[in-house]
C-alpha positions as CSV (number, residue, x, y, z in Angstrom):
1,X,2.3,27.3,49.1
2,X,5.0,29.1,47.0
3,X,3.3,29.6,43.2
4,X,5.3,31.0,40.1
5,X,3.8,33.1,37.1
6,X,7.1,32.2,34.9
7,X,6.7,28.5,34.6
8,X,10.0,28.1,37.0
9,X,9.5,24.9,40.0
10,X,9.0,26.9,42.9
11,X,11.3,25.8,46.1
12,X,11.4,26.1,49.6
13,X,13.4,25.6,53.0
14,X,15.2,22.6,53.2
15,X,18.1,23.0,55.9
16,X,21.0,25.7,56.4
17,X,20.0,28.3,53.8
18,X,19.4,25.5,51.8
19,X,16.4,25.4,49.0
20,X,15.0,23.0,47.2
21,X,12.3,22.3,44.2
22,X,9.1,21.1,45.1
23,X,9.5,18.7,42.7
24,X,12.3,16.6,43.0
25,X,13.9,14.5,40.2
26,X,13.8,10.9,40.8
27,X,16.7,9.5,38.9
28,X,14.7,5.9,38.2
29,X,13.1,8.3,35.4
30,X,16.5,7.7,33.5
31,X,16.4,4.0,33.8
32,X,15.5,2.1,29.7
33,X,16.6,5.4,28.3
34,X,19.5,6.5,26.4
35,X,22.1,8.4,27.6
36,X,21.1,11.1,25.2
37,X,17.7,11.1,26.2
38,X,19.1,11.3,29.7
39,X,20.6,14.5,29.2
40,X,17.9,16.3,27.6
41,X,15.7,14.9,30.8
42,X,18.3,16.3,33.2
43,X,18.5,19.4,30.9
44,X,15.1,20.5,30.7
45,X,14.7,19.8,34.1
46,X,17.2,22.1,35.5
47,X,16.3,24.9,33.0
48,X,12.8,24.7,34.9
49,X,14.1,25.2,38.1
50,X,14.5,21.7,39.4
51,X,17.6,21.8,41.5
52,X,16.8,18.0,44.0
53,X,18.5,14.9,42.6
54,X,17.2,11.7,44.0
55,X,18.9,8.6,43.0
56,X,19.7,5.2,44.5
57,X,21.9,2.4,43.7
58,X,19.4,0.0,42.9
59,X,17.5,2.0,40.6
60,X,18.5,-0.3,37.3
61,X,21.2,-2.1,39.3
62,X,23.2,0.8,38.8
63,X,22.1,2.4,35.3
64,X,20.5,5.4,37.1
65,X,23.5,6.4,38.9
66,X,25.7,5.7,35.3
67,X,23.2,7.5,33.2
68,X,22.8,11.0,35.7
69,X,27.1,10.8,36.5
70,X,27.1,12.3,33.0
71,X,23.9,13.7,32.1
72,X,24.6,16.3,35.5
73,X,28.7,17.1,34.9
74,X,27.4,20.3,33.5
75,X,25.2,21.6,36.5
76,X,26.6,19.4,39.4
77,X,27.4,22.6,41.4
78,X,24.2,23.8,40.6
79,X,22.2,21.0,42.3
80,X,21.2,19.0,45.4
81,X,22.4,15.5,44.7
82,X,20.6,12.9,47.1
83,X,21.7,9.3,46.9
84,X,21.2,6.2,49.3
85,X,22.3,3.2,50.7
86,X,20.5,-0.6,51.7
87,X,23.4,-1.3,53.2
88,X,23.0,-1.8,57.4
89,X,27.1,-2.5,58.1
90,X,29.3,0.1,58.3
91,X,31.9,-1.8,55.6
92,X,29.4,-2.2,53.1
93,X,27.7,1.1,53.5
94,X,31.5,2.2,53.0
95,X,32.2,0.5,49.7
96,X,28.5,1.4,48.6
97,X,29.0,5.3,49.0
98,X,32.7,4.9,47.4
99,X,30.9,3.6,44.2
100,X,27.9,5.9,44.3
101,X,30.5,8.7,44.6
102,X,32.3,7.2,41.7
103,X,28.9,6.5,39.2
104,X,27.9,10.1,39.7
105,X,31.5,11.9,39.1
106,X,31.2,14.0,42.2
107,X,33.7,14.0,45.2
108,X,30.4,14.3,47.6
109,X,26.7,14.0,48.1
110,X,25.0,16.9,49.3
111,X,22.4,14.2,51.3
112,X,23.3,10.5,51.7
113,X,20.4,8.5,53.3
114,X,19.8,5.4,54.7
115,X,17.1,3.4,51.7
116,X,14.4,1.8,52.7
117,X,14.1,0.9,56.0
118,X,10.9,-1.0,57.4
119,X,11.3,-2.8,60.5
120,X,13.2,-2.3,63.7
121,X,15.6,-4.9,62.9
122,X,16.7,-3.0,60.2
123,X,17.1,0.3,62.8
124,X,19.4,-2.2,65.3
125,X,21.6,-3.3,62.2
126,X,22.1,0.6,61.6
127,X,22.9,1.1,65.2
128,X,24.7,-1.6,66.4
129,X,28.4,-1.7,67.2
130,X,29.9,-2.2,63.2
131,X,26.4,-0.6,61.9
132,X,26.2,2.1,58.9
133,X,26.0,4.9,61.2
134,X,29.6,5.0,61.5
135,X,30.2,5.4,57.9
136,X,27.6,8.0,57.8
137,X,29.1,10.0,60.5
138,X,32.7,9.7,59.0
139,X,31.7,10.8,55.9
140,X,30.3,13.3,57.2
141,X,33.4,14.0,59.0
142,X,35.3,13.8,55.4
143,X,33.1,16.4,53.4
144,X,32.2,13.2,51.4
145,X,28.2,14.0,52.8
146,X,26.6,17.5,53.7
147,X,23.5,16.1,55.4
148,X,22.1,12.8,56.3
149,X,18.7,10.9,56.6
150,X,17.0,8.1,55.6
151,X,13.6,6.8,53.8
152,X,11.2,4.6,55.6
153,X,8.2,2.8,54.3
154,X,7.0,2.1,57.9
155,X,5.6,4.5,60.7
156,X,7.6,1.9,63.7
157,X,10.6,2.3,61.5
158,X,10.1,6.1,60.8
159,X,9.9,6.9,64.1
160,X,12.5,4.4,66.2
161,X,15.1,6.0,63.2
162,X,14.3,9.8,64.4
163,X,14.8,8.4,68.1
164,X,18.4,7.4,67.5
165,X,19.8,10.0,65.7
166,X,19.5,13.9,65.1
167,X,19.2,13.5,60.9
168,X,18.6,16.0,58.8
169,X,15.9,14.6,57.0
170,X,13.1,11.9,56.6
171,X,12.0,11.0,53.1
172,X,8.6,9.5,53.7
173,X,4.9,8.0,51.9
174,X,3.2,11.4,52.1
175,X,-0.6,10.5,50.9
176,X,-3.8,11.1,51.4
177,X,-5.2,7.8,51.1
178,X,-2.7,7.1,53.5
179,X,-3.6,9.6,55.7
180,X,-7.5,8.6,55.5
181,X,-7.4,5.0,55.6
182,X,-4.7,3.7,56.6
183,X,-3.4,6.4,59.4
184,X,-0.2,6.5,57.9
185,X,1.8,9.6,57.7
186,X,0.6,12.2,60.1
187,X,2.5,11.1,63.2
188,X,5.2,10.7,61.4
189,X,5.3,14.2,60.0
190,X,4.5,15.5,63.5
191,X,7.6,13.7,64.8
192,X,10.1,15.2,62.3
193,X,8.4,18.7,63.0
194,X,9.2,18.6,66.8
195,X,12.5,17.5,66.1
196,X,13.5,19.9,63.1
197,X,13.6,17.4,60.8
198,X,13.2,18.1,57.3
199,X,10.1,16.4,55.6
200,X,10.8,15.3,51.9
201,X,7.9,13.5,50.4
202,X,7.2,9.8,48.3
203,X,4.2,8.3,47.1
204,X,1.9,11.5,46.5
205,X,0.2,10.3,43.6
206,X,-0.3,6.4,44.4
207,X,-3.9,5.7,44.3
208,X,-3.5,2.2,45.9
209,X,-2.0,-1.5,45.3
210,X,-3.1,-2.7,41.4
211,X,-6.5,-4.2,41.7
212,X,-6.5,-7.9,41.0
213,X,-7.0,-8.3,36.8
214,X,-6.3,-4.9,36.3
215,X,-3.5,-4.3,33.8
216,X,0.1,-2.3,35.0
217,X,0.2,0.3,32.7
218,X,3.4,2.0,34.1
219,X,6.3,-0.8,34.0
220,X,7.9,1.0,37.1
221,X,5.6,1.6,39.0
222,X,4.5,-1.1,41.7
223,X,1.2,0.5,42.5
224,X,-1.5,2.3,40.5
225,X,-0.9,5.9,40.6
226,X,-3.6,9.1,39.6
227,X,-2.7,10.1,36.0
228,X,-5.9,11.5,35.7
229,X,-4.4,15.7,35.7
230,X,-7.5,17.1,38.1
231,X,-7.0,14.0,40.1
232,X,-3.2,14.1,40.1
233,X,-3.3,17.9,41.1
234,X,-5.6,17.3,44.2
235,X,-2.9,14.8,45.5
236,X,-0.1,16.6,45.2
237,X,-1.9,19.5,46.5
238,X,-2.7,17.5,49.5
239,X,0.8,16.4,49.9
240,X,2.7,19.8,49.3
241,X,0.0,21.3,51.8
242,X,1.8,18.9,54.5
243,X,4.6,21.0,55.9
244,X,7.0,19.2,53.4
245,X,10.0,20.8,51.7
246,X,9.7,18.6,48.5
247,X,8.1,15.9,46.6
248,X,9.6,13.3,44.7
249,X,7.2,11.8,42.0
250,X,6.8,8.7,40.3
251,X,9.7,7.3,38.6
252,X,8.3,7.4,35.3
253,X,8.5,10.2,32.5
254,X,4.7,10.8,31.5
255,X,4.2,11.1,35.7
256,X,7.2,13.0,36.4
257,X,6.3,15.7,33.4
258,X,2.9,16.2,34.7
259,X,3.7,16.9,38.2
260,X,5.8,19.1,37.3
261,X,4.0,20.7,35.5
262,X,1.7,21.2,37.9
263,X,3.8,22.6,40.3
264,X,4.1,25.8,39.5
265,X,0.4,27.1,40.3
266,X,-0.8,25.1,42.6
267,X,-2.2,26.6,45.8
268,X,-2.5,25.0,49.8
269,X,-5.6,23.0,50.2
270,X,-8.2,24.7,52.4
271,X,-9.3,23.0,55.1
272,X,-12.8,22.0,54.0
273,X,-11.0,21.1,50.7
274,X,-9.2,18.7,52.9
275,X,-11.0,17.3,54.9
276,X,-13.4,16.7,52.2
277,X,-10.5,14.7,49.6
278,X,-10.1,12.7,52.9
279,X,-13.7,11.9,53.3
280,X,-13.6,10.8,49.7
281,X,-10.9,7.9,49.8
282,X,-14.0,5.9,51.9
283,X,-13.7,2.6,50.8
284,X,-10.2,2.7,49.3
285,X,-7.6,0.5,50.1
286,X,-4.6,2.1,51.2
287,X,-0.9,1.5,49.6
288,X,0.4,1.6,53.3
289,X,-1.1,1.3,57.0
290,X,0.2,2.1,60.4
């Protein structure tokens, strides 16, 4: 795992000669803030080395998109700009890019992905005759989209999407619990590997679901995540350790600082290191299962 003495986000291979952070920015940081604020976020972060933009659409109904259009006019060329699309049709997925493309300033995404997707129903809509494929691959076509891939929040889903399609990349729940309880992730990851397809990383630092009676202390944040630092730094070493390119934490400030700031000296779990975090989720209930 790639360390730095000079406090710069270290990067690594994504596709093409093409190197990213291993922290990304998730762009749902920006949402409740001011556009001033949003600068100095965006700022600060490229100054540190982060060069992986990761927003959606639906992050704040559109405020994320609004917010980063301006905060990145100064470094856009300097950056990887990931966005995404719910859309399934090809029309819609047509007028959502148009806008997304609009929002953010730029004339093109450097990754567009497919958001989201969970079942096999929502693989056949992307697929079928009329399906968001072929607005992908047009885009593509146009320069309006460098590479494409998609998130999934299930392993059916993660795989049946790698099975249809050469894509660049697979943005994925990459967490030990995960791994250890719920036997979610590995063959997944294993999948993309024998395909050559690029592993960006969710959900490193989610703990599990909220516990019933236990107060959300992070307002967008759906599960309870390790904000404990020595905690937080074992899960993201267990998730950079993975064979991923990049990690995009939490959407909120406090979270996103701190993995960032750990990122810069961590090192690869060892493999008794590993196999003894695993051991030490027994009990836990896991955010996702297979």
């Amino acid at each position: 795992m790639a360390t730095t003495s000079d406090g710069a986000t270290p990067k690594r291979p994504f596709k093409d000669g093409v190197k990213l952070s291993v922290i990304g920015f998730g762009v749902i940081v920006v949402v409740g803030l001011d556009q001033e604020e949003a600068n100095h976020l965006v700022a600060e972060a490229v100054v540190r080395g982060v060069n992986y933009f990761d927003v959606a659409p639906q992050y704040g109904d559109g405020e994320a998109e609004e917010k980063l259009g301006v905060a990145l006019q100064p470094y856009r060329e300097r950056v990887f700009l990931a966005c995404k699309t719910l859309r399934r049709d090809a029309r819609g997925a047509e007028a959502e890019l148009e806008r997304s493309l609009k929002r953010l300033r730029t004339d093109h995404f450097d990754l567009y992905q497919f958001h989201g997707v969970i079942t096999k129903e929502d693989v056949d809509r992307i697929f079928a005759p009329g399906g968001a494929i072929e607005t992908f691959a047009k885009a593509r076509e146009q320069g309006k989209v460098r590479f494409i891939g998609f998130s999934a929040h299930s392993v059916e889903a993660g795989l049946a999407m790698m099975d249809r399609f050469d894509f660049d990349s697979i943005l994925f729940p990459i967490n030990f619990v995960c791994y250890a309880q719920g036997n979610f992730g590995p063959q997944v990851v294993e999948r993309a590997k024998e395909k050559g397809v690029a592993r960006l990383g969710l959900k490193a630092l989610a703990r599990g679901p909220w516990p019933t009676g236990v107060e959300h202390t992070y307002s967008k944040r759906w599960y309870r995540p390790f904000d404990d630092r020595e905690a937080a730094r074992q899960a993201l070493r267990f998730s950079l350790s993975e064979d991923v390119t990049a990690i995009v934490p939490p959407g909120d400030e406090r979270l996103y600082r701190l993995t960032l700031d750990l990122a810069g000296s961590l090192e690869p779990l060892a493999r008794d290191e590993r196999q003894e975090l695993l051991a030490s989720t027994q009990g836990w209930e896991p955010l996702f299962r297979a």
